[in-house]
C-alpha positions, 0 to 999 in steps of 0.5 A, a space after each residue: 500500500 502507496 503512503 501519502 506524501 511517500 518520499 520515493 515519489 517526491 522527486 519524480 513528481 518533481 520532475 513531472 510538475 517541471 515538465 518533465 525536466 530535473 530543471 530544479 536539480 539544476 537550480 540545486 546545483 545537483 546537475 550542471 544543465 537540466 534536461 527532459 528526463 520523463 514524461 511532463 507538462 505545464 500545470 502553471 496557470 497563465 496571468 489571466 486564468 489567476 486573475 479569474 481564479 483570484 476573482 472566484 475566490 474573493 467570491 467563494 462563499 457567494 459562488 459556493 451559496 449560488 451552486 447550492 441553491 441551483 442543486 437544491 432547486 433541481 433536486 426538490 423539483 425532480 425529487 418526485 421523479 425518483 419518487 415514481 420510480 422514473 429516476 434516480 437522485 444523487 444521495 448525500 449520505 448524512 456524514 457528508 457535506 455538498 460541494 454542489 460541483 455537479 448535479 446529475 440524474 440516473 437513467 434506467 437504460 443507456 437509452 433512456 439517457 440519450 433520449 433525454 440528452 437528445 430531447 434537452 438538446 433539442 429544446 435548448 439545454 446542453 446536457 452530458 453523460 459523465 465520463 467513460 468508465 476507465 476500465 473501458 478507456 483505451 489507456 487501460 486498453 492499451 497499457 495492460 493494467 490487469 486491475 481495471 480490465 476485470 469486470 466493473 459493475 458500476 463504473 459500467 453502470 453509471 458511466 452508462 446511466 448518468 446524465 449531468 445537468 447544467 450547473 453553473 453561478 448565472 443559472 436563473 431560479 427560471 432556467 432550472 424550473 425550464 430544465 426540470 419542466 422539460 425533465 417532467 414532460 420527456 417523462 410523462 
């Protein structure tokens, strides 16, 4: 089992986050000129995507309140859909908190998904399955990790049967009640 913060690990890391160059060995004096030695690539922020961040931090618990109303929104207004076996709800179990970072739906079917994400689509609302199971990506396909090529029930099941709803900080009280309006009627 991996520790946290594990030392074997550190200058590795190191080397990945440097774009996979041992330039802070360089800045050490530890080598006479750095070079590319692994695999690599810029995870630095540029000026502008800092100063958005700045910004959406300085806002934080007004963004985090918003994204919680929007959340809450969908669920109560979906909520009866779960209730007549239609649909499934996220669940936040009690010894958790929400962070409000997405708000999904589960399908019965993979069908039944892409009706719904075709139907939105067609009424004006862009909404997404999630992501891909990684048992069934072509990294894993092609790197032979015999860990993710066993069978994975439920990464298959939801990958295949969840749909993301929009959720983002200018979303109106109108537009959710429009989305959950049009959720109720492809549902009818």
């Amino acid at each position: 089992m991996l520790a946290i913060n594990d030392p074997q690990f550190i200058e590795r890391a190191e080397i990945i986050w440097e774009k996979g160059t041992n330039r802070n060995k360089f800045f050490r004096g530890e080598v006479d000129k750095y070079s590319w030695v692994d695999i690599g690539s810029s995870f630095l922020p540029s000026e502008i995507i800092s100063a958005f961040l700045y910004a959406q931090l300085e806002n934080l618990d007004k963004i985090q309140n918003k994204r919680n109303e929007i959340w809450d929104q969908y669920f109560t207004q979906l909520k009866f859909l779960e209730e007549n076996y239609k649909l499934l709800l996220p669940k936040i179990p009690g010894f958790s908190s929400n962070n409000s970072h997405m708000f999904y739906l589960i399908c019965k079917s993979i069908s039944q998904r892409d009706e719904l994400i075709v139907f939105l689509k067609d009424n004006g609302v862009h909404s997404v399955f999630h992501y891909l199971a990684l048992n069934k990506s072509k990294y894993i396909e092609n790197n032979d990790y015999e860990a993710y090529q066993i069978n994975n029930h439920n990464a298959d099941f939801f990958s295949d049967h969840l749909l993301r709803l929009p959720i983002y900080y200018t979303l109106k009280e109108d537009d959710i009640k429009y989305v959950c309006d049009l959720i109720k009627r492809f549902f009818k």
